[in-house]
C-alpha atoms as a printed R data frame, in Angstrom:
    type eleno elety resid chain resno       x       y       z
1   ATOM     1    CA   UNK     A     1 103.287  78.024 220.866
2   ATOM     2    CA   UNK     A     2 106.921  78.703 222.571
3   ATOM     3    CA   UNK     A     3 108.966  76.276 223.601
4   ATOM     4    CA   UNK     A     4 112.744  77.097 226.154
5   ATOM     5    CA   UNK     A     5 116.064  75.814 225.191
6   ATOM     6    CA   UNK     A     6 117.398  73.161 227.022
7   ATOM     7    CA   UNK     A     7 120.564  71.669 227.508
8   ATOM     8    CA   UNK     A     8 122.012  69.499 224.499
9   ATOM     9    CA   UNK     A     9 124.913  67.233 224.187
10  ATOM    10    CA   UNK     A    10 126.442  69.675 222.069
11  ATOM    11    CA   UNK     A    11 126.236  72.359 224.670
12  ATOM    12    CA   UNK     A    12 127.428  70.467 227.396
13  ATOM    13    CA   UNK     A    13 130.615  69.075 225.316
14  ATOM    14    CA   UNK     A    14 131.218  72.380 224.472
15  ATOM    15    CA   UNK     A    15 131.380  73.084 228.310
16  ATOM    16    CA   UNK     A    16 134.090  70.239 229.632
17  ATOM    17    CA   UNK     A    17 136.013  71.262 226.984
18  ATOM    18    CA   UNK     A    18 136.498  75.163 228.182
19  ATOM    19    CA   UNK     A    19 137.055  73.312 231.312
20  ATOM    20    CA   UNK     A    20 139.919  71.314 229.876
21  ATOM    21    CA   UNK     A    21 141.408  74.630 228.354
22  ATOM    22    CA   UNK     A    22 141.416  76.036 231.549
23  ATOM    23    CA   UNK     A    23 142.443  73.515 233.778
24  ATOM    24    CA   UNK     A    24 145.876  72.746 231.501
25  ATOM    25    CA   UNK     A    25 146.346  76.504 231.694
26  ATOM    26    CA   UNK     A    26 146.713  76.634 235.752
27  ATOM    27    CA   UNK     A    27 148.963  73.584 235.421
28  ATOM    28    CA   UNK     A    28 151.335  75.105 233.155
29  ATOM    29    CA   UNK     A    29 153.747  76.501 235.980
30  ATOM    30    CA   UNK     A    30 156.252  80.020 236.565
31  ATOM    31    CA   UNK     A    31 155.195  83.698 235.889
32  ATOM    32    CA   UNK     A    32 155.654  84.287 232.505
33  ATOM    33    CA   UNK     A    33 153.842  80.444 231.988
34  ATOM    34    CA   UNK     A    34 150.737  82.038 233.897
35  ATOM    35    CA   UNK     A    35 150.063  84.622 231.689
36  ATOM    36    CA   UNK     A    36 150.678  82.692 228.485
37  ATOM    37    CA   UNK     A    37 148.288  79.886 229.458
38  ATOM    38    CA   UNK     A    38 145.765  82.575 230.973
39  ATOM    39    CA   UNK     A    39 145.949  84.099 227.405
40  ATOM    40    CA   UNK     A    40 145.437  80.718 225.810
41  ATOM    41    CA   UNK     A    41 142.368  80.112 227.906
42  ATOM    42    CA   UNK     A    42 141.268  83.354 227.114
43  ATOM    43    CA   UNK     A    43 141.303  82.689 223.420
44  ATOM    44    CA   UNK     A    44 139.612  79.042 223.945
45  ATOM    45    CA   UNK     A    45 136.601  80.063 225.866
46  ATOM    46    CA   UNK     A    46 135.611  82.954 223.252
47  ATOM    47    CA   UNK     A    47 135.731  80.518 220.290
48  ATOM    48    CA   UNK     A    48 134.428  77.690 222.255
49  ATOM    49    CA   UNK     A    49 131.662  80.301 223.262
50  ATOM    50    CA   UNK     A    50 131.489  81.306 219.671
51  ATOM    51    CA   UNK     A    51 130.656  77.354 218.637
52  ATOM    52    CA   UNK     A    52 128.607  76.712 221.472
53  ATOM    53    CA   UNK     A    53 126.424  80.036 220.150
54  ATOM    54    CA   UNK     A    54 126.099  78.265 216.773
55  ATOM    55    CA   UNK     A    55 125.187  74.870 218.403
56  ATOM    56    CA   UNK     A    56 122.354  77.318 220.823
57  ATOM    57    CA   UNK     A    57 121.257  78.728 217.277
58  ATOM    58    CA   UNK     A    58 121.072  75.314 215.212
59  ATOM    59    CA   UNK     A    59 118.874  74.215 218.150
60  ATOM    60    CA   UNK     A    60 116.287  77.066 218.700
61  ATOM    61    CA   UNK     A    61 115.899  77.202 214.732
62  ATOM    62    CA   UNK     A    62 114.928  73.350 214.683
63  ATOM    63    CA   UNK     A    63 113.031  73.695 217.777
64  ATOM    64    CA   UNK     A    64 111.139  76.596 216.388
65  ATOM    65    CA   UNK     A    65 110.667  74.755 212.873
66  ATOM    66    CA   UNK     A    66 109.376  71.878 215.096
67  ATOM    67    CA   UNK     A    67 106.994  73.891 216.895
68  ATOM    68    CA   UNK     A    68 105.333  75.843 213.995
69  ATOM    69    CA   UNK     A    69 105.079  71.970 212.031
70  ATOM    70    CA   UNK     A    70 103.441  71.001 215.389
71  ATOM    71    CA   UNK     A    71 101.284  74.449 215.549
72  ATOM    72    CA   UNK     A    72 100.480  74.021 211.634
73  ATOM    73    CA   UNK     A    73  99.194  70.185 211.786
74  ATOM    74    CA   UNK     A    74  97.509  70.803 215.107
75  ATOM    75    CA   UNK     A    75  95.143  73.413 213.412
76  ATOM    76    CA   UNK     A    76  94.094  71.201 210.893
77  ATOM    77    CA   UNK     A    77  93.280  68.522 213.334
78  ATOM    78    CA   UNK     A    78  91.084  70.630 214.769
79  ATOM    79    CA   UNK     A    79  89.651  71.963 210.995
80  ATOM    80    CA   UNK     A    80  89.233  68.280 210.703
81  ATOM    81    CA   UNK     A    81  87.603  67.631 213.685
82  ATOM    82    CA   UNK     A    82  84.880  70.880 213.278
83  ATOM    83    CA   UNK     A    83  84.341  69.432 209.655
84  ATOM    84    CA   UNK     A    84  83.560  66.303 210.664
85  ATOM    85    CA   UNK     A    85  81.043  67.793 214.289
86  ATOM    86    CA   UNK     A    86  79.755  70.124 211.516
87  ATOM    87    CA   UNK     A    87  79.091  66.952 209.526
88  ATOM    88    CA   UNK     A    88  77.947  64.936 211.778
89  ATOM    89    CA   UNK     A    89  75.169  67.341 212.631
90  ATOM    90    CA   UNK     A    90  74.020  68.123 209.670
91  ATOM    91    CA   UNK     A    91  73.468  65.050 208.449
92  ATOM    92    CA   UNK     A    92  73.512  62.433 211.425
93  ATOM    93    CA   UNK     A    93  72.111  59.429 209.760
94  ATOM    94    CA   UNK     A    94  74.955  59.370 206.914
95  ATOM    95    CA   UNK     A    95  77.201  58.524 209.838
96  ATOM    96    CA   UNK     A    96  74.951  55.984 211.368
97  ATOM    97    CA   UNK     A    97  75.036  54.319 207.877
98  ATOM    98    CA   UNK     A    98  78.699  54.495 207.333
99  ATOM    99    CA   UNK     A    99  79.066  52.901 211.045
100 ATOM   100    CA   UNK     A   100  76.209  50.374 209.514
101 ATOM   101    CA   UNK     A   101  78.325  50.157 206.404
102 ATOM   102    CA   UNK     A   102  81.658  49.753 207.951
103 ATOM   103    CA   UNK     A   103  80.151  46.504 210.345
104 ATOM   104    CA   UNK     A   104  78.124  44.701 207.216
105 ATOM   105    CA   UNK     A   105  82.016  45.060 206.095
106 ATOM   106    CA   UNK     A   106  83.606  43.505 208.562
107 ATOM   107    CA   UNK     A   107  81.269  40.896 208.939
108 ATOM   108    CA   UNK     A   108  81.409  40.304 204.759
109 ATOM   109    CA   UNK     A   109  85.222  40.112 205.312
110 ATOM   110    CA   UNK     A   110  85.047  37.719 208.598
111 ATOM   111    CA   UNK     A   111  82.422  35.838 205.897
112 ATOM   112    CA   UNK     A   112  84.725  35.289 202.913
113 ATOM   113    CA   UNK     A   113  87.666  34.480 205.745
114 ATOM   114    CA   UNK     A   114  85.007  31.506 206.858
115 ATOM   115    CA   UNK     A   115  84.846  30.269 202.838
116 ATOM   116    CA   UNK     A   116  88.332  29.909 202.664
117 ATOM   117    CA   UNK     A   117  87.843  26.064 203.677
118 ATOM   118    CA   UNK     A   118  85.206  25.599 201.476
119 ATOM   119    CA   UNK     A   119  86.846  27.019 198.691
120 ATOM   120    CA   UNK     A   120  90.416  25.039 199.203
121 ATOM   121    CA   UNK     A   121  87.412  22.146 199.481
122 ATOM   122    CA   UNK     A   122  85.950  22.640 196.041
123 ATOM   123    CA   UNK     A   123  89.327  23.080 194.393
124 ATOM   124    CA   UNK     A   124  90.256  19.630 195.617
125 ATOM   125    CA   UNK     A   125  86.798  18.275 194.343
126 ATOM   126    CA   UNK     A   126  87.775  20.357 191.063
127 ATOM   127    CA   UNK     A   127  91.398  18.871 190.935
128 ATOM   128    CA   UNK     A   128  89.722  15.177 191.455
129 ATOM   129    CA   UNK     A   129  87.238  15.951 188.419
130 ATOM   130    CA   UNK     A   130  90.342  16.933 185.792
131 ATOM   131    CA   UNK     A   131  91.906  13.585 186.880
132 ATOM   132    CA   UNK     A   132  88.591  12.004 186.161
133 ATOM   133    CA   UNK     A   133  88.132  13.785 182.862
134 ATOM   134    CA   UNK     A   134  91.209  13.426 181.645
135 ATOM   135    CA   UNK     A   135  91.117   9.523 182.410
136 ATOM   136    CA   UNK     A   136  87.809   9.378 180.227
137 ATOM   137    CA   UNK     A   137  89.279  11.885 177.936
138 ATOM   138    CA   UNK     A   138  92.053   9.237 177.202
139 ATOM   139    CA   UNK     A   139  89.134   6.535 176.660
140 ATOM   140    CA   UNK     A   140  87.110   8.304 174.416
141 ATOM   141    CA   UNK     A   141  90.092   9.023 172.374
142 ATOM   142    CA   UNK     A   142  90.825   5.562 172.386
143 ATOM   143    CA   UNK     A   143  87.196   4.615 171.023
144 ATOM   144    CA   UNK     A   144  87.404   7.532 168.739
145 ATOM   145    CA   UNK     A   145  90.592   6.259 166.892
146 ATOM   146    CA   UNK     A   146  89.192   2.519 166.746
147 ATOM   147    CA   UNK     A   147  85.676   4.316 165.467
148 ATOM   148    CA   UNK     A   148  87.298   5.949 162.823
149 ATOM   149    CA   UNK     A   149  89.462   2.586 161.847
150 ATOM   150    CA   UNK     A   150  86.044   0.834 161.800
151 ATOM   151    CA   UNK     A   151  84.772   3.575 159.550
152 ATOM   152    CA   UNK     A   152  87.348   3.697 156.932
153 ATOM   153    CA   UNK     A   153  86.477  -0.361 157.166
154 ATOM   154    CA   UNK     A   154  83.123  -0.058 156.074
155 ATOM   155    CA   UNK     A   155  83.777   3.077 154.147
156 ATOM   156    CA   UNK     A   156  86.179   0.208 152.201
157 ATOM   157    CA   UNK     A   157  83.620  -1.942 152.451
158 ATOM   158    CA   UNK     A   158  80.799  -0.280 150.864
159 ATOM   159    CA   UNK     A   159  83.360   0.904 148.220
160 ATOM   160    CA   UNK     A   160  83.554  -3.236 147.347
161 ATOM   161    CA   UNK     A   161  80.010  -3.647 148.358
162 ATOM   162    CA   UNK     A   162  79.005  -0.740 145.589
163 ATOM   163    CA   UNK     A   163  81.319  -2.284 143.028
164 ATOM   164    CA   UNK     A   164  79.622  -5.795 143.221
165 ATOM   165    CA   UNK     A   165  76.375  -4.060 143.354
166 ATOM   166    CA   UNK     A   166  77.070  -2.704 140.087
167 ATOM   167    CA   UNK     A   167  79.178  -5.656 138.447
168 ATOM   168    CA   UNK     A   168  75.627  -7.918 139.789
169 ATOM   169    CA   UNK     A   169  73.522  -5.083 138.338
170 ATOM   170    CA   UNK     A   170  75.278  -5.186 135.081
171 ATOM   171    CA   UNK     A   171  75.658  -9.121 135.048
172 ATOM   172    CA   UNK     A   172  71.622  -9.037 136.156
173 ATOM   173    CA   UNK     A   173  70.995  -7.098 132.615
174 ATOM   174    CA   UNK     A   174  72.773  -9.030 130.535
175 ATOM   175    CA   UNK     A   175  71.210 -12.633 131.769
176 ATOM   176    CA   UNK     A   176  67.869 -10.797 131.647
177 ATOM   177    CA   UNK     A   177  68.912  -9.642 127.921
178 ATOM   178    CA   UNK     A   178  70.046 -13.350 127.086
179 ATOM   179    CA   UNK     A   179  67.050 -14.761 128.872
180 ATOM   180    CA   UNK     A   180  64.691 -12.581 126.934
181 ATOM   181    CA   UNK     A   181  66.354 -13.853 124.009
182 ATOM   182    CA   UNK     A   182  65.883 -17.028 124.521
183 ATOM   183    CA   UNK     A   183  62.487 -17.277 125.920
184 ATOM   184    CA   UNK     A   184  61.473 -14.810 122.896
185 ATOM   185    CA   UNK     A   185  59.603 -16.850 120.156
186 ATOM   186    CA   UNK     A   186  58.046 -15.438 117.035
187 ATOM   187    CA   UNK     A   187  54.776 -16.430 115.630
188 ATOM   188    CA   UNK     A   188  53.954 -16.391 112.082
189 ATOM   189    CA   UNK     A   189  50.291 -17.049 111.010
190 ATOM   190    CA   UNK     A   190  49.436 -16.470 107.272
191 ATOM   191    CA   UNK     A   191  48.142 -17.848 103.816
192 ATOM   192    CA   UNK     A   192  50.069 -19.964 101.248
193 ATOM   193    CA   UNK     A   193  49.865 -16.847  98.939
194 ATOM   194    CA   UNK     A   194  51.663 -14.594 101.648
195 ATOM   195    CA   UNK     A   195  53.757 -17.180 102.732
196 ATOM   196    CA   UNK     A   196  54.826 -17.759  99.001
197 ATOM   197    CA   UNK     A   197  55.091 -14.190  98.188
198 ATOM   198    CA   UNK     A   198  57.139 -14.173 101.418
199 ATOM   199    CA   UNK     A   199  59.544 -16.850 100.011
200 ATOM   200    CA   UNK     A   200  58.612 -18.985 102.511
201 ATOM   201    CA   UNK     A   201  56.008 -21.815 101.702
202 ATOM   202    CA   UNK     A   202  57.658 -25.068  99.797
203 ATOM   203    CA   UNK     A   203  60.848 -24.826 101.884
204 ATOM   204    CA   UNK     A   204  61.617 -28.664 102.438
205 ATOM   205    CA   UNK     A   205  64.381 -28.297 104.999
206 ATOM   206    CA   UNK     A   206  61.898 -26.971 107.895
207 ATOM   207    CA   UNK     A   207  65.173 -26.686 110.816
208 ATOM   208    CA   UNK     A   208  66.265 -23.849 108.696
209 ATOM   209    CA   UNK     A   209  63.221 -22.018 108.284
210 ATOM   210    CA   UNK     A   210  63.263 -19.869 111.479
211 ATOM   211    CA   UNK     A   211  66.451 -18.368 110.189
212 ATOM   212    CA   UNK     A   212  64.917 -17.783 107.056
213 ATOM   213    CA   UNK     A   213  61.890 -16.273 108.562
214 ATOM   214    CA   UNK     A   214  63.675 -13.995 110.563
215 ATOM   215    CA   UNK     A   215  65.917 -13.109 107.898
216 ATOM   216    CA   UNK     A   216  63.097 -12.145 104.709
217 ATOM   217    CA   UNK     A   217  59.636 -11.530 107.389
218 ATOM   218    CA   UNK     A   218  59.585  -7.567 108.059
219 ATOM   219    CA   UNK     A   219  59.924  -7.866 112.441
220 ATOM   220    CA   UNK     A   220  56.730  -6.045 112.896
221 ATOM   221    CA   UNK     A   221  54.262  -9.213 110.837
222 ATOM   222    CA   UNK     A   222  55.707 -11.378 113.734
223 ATOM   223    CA   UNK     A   223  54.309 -11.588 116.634
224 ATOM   224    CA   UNK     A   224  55.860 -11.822 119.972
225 ATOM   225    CA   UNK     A   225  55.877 -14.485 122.789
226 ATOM   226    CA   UNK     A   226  57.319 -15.732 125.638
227 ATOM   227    CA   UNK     A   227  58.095 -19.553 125.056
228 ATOM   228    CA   UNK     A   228  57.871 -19.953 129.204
229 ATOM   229    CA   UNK     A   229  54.396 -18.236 129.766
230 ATOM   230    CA   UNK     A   230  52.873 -18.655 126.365
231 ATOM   231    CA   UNK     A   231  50.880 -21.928 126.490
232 ATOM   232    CA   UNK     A   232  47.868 -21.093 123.575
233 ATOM   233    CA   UNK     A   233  48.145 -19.555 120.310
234 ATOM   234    CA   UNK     A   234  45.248 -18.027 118.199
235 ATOM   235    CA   UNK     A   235  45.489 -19.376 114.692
236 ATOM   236    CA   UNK     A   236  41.891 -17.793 113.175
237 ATOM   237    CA   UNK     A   237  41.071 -20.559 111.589
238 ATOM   238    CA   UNK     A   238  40.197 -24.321 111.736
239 ATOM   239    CA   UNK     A   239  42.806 -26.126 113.080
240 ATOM   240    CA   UNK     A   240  41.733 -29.304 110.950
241 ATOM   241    CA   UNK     A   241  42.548 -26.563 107.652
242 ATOM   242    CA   UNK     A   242  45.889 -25.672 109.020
243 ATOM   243    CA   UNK     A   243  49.523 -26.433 108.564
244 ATOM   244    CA   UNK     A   244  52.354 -26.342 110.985
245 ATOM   245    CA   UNK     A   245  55.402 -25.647 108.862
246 ATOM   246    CA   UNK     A   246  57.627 -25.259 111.639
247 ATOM   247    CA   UNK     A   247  59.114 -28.317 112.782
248 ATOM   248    CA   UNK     A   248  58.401 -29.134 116.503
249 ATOM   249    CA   UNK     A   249  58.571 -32.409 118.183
250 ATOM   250    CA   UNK     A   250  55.299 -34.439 118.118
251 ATOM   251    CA   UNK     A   251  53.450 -34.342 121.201
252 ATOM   252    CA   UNK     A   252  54.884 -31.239 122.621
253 ATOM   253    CA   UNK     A   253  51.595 -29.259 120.955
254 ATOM   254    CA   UNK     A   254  48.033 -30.297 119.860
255 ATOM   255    CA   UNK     A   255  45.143 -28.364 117.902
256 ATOM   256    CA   UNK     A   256  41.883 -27.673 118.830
257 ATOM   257    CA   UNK     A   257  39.235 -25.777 117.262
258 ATOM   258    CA   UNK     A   258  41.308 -22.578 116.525
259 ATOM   259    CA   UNK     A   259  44.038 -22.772 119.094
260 ATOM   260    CA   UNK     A   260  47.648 -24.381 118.758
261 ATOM   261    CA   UNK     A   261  48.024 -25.438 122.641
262 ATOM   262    CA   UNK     A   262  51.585 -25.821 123.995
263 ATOM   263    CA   UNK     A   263  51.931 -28.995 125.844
264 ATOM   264    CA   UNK     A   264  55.696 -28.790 126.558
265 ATOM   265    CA   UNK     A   265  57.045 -25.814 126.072
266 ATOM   266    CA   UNK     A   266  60.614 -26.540 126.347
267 ATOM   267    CA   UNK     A   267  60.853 -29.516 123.973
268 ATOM   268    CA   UNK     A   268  58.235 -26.738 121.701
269 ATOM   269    CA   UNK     A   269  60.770 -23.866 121.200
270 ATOM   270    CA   UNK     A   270  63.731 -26.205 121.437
271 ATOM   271    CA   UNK     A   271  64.403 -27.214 118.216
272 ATOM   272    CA   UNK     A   272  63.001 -23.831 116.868
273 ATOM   273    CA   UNK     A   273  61.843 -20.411 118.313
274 ATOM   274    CA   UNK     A   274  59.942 -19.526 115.107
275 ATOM   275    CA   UNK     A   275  56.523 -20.992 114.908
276 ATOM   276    CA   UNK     A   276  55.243 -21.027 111.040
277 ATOM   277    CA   UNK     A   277  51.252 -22.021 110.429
278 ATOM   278    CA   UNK     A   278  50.002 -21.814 106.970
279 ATOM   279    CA   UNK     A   279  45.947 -20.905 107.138
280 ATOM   280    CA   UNK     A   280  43.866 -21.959 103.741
């Protein structure tokens, strides 16, 4: 590919100004003055020639890089363009599918433009629901802190409750211990032999015998009672042969047969808890 010089704007300022050159020459005036300025124009058209050769070359080079740039990329359009005919018929349905491809694209594209309102939407809807949760956020907070001040409350008050518990527990024993005490009577059945050999039988002051009876009677010849349940006492024998050493009021117990009945059990065991019958 060739392409002819043309005229630049370096060329043609290269021209006016010979033409300057020459035209002050001719103006100069005389003989001698003709040849001197003929000589001067002489010497400013060869280098002015000379500059405007350099200006022709500078050109032609750049138009000739130009052109063989131009040449180079127009061959491998046209490598491009057999590739892609030699493509094409080889395999004509991969370009069917990339037009396919590029269109399902464009219309995805044209799609996600559309949900651009319905996403700014949502995140308005989202921005409303942070107020909101934040707003309940603050209330639960609230009813946590007033939960756990109510909880350290009872926590306290458990504490106390536990502490009563236990001082009732322990006060519960010890009336139970005293009350069992009290309502404990001993019962002490036996002949005037054993009751002598006990050190027992003849004693004239009969409000001090329980003591004595607990104090010289091994525990385990008495027997047990409770003064508030016990209302009948086996004796073993006739109670028109028996004794009642013990001293209880009169008409708080009578005897029949073989039993010592307790009519009034308080005013029974109050004077004594130690009930002494001597059998023959």
């Amino acid at each position: 590919m060739s392409l002819s010089p043309r005229p630049t704007r370096a060329r043609l300022a290269a021209a006016a100004l010979v033409a300057t050159s020459v035209l002050a020459a001719c103006q100069g005036g005389g003989t001698g003055g003709s040849d001197s300025a003929a000589a001067a124009a002489d010497t400013a058209v060869a280098a002015n020639e000379a500059r405007l050769k350099q200006v022709d070359d500078s050109v032609n080079n750049l138009l000739s890089l130009l052109a063989a740039q131009t040449d180079t990329l127009k061959r491998a359009v046209e490598a491009r363009e057999v590739r892609l005919e030699d493509m094409a018929s080889k395999n004509p349905d991969a370009l069917a599918r990339l037009t396919t491809f590029v269109g399902e694209f464009r219309t995805m594209q044209a799609t996600l433009r559309a949900k651009d309102d319905t996403i700014k939407a949502l995140r308005l809807q989202v921005d409303s629901l942070i107020k909101e949760r934040d707003m309940w956020k603050g209330k639960y907070e609230a009813l946590l802190k007033r939960y756990r001040s109510l909880q350290g409350r009872a926590t306290k008050f458990a504490e106390t409750e536990k502490k009563t518990k236990q001082k009732l527990d322990s006060t519960t024993k010890v009336v139970d211990s005293v009350v069992t005490v009290v309502r404990t009577g001993y019962v002490l059945v036996a002949t005037r032999q054993e009751l002598v050999d006990k050190g027992i039988a003849g004693k004239t002051n009969r409000f001090g015998l329980g003591r004595i009876v607990l104090k010289t009677v091994d525990p385990s010849q008495l027997t047990k009672v409770n003064t508030a349940d016990t209302k009948d006492i086996e004796l073993g024998a006739d109670a028109g042969k028996v004794e009642v050493l013990s001293a209880h009021p009169t008409g708080s117990y009578t005897l029949v047969g073989t039993m010592l009945k307790v009519t009034d059990p308080d005013a029974f065991w109050g004077s004594t808890r130690v009930l002494v019958v001597m059998t023959p």
